[in-house]
N, C-alpha and C positions, 0 to 999 in steps of 0.2 A: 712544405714548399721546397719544391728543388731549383736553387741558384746555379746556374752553371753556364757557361757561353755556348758549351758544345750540346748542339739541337739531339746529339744521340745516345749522349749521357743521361740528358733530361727524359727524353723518351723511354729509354730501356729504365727510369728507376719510375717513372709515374706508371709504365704499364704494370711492370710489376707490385708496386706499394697498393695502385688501385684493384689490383686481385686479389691482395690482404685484406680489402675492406678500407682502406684509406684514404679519405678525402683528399687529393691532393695538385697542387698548382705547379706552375712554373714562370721562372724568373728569367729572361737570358741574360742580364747582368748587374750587377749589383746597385744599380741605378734602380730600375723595374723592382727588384726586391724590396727593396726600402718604400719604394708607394707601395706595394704589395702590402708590405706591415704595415705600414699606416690607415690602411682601410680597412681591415681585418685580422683577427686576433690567429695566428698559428701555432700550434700545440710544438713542431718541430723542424727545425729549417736544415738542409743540407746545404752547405755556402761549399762553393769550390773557394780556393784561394786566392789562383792566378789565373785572373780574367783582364779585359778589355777596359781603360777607365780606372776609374776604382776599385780597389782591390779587397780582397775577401779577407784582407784584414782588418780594415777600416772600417769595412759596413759590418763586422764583426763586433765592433768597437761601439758604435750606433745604436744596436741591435739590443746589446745587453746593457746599455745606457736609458734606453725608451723601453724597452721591454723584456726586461729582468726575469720574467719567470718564463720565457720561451727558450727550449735546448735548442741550441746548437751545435749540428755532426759537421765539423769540415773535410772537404774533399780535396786532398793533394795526390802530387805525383812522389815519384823516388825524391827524386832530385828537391824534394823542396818539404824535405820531414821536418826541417828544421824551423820550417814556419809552423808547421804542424803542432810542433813544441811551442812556438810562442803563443799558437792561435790558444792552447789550451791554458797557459800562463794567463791569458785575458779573457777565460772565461767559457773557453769552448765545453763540450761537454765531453765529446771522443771524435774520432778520425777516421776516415776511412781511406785507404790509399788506391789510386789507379795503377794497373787496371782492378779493377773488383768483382768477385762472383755474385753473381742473386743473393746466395747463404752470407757471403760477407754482411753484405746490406741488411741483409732480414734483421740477422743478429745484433746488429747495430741499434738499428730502428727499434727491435725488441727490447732491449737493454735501455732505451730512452725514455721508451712507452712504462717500462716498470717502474723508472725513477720516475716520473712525473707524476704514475699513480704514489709513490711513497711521497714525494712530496706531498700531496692532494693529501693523504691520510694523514699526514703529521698536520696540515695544514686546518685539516678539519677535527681534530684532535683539538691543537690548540683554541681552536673557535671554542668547540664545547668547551673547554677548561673555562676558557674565559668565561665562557656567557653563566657556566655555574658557580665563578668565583665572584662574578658581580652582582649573581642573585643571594651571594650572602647577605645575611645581616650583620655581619660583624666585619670589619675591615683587616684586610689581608697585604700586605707589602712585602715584596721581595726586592733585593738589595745588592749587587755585586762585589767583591773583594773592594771595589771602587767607591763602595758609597753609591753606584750609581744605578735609580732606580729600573728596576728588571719588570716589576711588573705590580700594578697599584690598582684595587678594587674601587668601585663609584664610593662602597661605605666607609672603606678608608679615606678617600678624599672629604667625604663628608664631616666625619669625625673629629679631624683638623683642620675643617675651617678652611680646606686649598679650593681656589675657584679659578688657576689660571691653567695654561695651556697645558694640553695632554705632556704625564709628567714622567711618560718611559723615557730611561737615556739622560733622565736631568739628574743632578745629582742634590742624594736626597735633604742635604743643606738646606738647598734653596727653596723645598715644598716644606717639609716640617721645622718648625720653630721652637715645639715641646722639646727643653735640652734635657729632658728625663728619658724621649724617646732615643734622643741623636745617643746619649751615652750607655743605654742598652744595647745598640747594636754597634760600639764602637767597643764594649765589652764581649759580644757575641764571637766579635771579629779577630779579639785579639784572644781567643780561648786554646790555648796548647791541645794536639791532634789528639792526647790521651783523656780529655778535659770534654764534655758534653751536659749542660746544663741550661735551665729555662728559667732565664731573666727575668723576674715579674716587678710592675709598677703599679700605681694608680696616677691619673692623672688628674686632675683639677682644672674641667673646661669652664673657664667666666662664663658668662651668662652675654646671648648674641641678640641681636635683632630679631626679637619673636621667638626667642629660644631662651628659655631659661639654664642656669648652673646645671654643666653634667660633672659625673663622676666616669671615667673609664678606665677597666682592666685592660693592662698593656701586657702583652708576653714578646718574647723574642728568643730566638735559637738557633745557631748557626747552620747551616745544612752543607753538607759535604758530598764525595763521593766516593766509588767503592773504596780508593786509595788512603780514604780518613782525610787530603787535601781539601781547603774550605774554600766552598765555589759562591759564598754569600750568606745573607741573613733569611728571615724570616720575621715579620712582625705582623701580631695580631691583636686588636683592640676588639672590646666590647664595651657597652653603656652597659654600667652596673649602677645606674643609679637607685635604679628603684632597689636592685638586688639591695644594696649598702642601706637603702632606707629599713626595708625589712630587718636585715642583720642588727641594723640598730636600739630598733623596735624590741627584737628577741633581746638583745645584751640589754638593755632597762628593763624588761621583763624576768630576765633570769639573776640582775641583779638585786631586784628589789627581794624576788623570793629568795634567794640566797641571804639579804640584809634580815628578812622579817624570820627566816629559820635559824641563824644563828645567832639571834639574840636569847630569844629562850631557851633554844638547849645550852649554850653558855651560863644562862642564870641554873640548869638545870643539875648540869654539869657542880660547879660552884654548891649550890644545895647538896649535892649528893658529899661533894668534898666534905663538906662541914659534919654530914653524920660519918663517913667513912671515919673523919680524923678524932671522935667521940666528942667534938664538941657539943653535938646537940644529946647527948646521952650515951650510954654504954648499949653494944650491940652483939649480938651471936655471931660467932665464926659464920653460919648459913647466913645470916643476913647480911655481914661482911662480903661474902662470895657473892651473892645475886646482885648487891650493890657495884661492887668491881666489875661485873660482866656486864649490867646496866652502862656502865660510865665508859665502857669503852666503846661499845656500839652508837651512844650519842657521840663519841669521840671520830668515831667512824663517821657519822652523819653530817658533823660539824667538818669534816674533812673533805667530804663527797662536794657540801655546798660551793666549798674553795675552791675545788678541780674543775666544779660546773662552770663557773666563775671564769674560769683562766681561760676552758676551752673555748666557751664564748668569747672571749675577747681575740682568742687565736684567731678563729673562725671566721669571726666579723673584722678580721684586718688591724686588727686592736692591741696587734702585741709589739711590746716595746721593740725596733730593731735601729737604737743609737747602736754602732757598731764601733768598735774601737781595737785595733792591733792587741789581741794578745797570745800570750803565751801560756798556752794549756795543763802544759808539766807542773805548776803552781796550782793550781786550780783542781787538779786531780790529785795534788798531796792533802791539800786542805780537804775535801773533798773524803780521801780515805779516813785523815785523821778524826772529820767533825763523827763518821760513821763505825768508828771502828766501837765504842762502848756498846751498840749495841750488837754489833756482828761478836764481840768477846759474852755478852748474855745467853748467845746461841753455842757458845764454842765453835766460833768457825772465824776462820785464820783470813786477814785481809790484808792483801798485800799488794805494795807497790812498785811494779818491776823497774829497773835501773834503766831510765830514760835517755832517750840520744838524742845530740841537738839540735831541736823541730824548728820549724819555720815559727814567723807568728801565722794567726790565722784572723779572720776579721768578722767579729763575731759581739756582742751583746753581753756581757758577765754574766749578768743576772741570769741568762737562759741560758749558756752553758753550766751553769752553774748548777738550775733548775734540771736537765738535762743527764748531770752527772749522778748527781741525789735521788732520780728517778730511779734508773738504771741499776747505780747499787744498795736503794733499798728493796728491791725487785727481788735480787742476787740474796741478800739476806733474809728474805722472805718465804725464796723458793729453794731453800739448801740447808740439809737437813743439821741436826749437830756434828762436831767436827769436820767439816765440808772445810771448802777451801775458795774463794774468792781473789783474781788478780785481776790489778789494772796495768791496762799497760797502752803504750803510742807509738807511732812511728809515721814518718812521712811516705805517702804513696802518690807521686805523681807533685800533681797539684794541688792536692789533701792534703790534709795530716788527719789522720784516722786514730780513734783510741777505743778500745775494749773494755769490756766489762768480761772477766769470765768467770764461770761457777760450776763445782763439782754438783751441782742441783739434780733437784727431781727432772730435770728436762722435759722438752714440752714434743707431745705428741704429733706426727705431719696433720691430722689435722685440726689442730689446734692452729699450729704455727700459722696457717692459713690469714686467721681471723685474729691474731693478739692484737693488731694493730685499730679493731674496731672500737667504738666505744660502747661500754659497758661487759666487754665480754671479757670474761675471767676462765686461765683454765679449771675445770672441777672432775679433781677423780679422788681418789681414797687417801690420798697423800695431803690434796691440796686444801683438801674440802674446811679446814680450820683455821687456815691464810684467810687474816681481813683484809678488803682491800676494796678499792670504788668499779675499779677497769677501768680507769680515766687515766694513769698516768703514762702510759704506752704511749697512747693519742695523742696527749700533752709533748710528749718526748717527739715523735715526729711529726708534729706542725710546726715546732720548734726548730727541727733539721731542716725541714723542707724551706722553713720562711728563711733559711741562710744559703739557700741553692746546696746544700748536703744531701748526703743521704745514710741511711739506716738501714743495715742487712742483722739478719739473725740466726746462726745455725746451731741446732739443738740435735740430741740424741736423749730419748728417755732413759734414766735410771744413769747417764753421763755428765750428763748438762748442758750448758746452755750460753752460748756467744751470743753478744750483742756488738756491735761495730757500727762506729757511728764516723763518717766522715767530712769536714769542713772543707771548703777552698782556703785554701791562703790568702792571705794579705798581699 
């Protein structure tokens, strides 16, 4: 629609817009525009400024107050740029100034028409995002630096139990109550630019009006943009109840065959001891030998059942994570010290490099502990005699990172691939006489993982082999 008092402005821009294909009306002053808008929707208005009445900055004002998504081009003289400036302070879109060529105008008009298709696209963008974020099954929330929520799926709403009014722009306080949720993403928020890691929870929904007790998987993670600057969270729940049911089902079922296996190889074990130690009679060097090789492969067996054991409990959410400030450099002396008889059986040199002082970090004894024992009976395992084994730490970032390294047979690319699977052991000519289950790798990071850590490895065959495991801080 063209706004303009003068009957010859109007004419030369409708004859020419309507030889473009343009639908288009006219107003003579900004009085007649404003009914104009209010009967029917226009995709773009040309408002002069300085008319008769009311001025085309007021109905300017009107315009993008009732109808927000319509451009406005205003039309000024020399003399009056400076309204031009303010019309676009309030919203105008561009200007065109008198007198003006046909190409002036086209170019204008053309420039409008592209942005309103971009909006339209972004617009119809977001729709779809939407409509596939609320056909999720799992609830999905986003969050600003503010706490305040960006964007909430129907099954997130569901999940928490919210049934009040549409909950973009509120802040997310007042929709969630779970304080395991609020403090995952007040963790997320506060995560330093060099710091990137995923939050995880379980939650414990009571039991509702025709809904019985759920269990659900929480995650959360900050999202940023290209600058590494954090523009909000991300949180995502799912109903893992059934899953947790199952996982429980398997941990009683892997327990019990775990209990009913190592009670007889233990009695077997014990028997075997008794002839070894000649208490039940005197025996041959060969039956001495077959006996020892028997008792360590049950030793093996009885070993494997306990690995099965732990990862199932990993697995099914069942590992201990009391977490308590500590300090690692203690922990990795004990650690060499408890290991070092047998790394001296192999001839291989265990050492512990002179440490600098680390943060604490916030972490569980028991499984860093587990963690460490892994690692460097690995190192002793895979490193032939007088090899050489170092530990060592240092803080990176908001880690504190500590190594295990070894002059070892190192592991092949690809091997490396797959060490982290379970059961998979490397086997070539070197290795093929190493006992061992493939389970304590696995063990070692579900262990890192259940602390938001993580574990890299880098190996060269016939050099050895780095393992680097890093914690957040406390």
């Amino acid at each position: 629609m063209i706004v303009d008092d003068e009957s010859r402005i109007r004419h030369v821009c409708t004859k020419m817009l309507s030889q473009e294909g343009y639908d288009v009306a006219e107003a003579e002053n900004a009085h007649v525009g404003l009914e104009k808008v209010a009967q029917r929707h226009f995709d773009i208005i040309l408002l002069d400024l300085l008319m008769p009445g009311m001025s085309g900055l007021e109905a300017l004002g009107r315009i993008r107050a009732q109808h927000p998504d319509t451009v406005v081009i205003v039309i000024t003289g020399y003399a009056t740029l400076d309204h031009a400036v303010e019309a676009m302070k309030k919203g105008a879109f561009d200007f065109v100034s008198k007198p003006f060529s046909p190409q002036d105008l086209r170019l204008v008009v053309t420039k409008a028409i592209e942005h309103i298709r971009t909006l339209q696209d972004i617009a119809h963008e977001k729709s779809r995002m939407r409509t596939m974020i609320n056909h999720l099954a799992g609830g999905v929330m986003a969050t600003d630096t503010r706490k305040q929520v960006a964007l909430a799926n129907h099954a997130f709403m569901n999940l928490i139990g919210y049934s009040g009014p549409n909950p973009i722009g509120r802040s997310v306080d007042e929709l969630v109550t779970e304080h395991k949720i609020l403090n995952m993403i007040d963790q997320a928020l506060a995560m330093a630019p060099d710091q990137f890691a995923e939050i995880t929870a379980e939650l414990l929904v009571p039991a509702r009006a025709g809904e019985p007790e759920r269990i659900l998987g929480a995650r959360c993670v900050p999202f940023r943009d290209r600058l590494e600057r954090n523009l909000g969270t991300i949180t995502v729940l799912h109903d893992i109840t059934a899953l947790k049911r199952m996982d429980q089902m398997k941990s009683e079922f892997v327990s019990m065959v775990s209990h009913e296996i190592r009670g007889p190889l233990n009695s077997v074990l014990m028997q075997q001891k008794v002839v070894l130690d000649g208490l039940a009679g005197s025996i041959t060097d060969k039956q001495r030998e077959i006996l020892t090789r028997a008792s360590e492969k049950i030793k093996a067996l009885v070993s494997l059942s306990s690995e099965l054991l732990d990862l199932s409990k990993m697995e099914s959410g069942l590992i201990n994570l009391d977490k308590e400030k500590l300090q690692l450099a203690p922990l990795m002396a004990d650690q060499a010290l408890f290991h070092l008889p047998k790394a001296q059986a192999k001839k291989i040199s265990l050492e512990l490099a002179p440490l600098p002082d680390l943060p604490s970090v916030l972490a569980n004894r028991m499984n860093m502990e587990e963690v460490l024992s892994n690692l460097i009976t690995n190192a002793i395992h895979y490193t032939p005699e007088n090899g050489r084994i170092i530990l060592s730490a240092a803080g990176e970032g908001a880690y504190v990172c500590f190594k295990v390294s070894d002059t070892g047979f190192g592991i092949a690319p690809e091997d490396l691939e797959r060490i982290f699977e379970r059961f998979y052991r490397v086997k070539n000519e070197k290795t093929r006489y190493v006992i061992g289950t493939g389970l304590g790798l696995p063990i070692v990071k579900n262990i890192v993982e259940a602390h938001n850590g993580r574990i890299e490895v880098k190996s060269e065959v016939g050099q050895g082999t780095v393992f680097t495991v890093c914690i957040p801080v406390a």
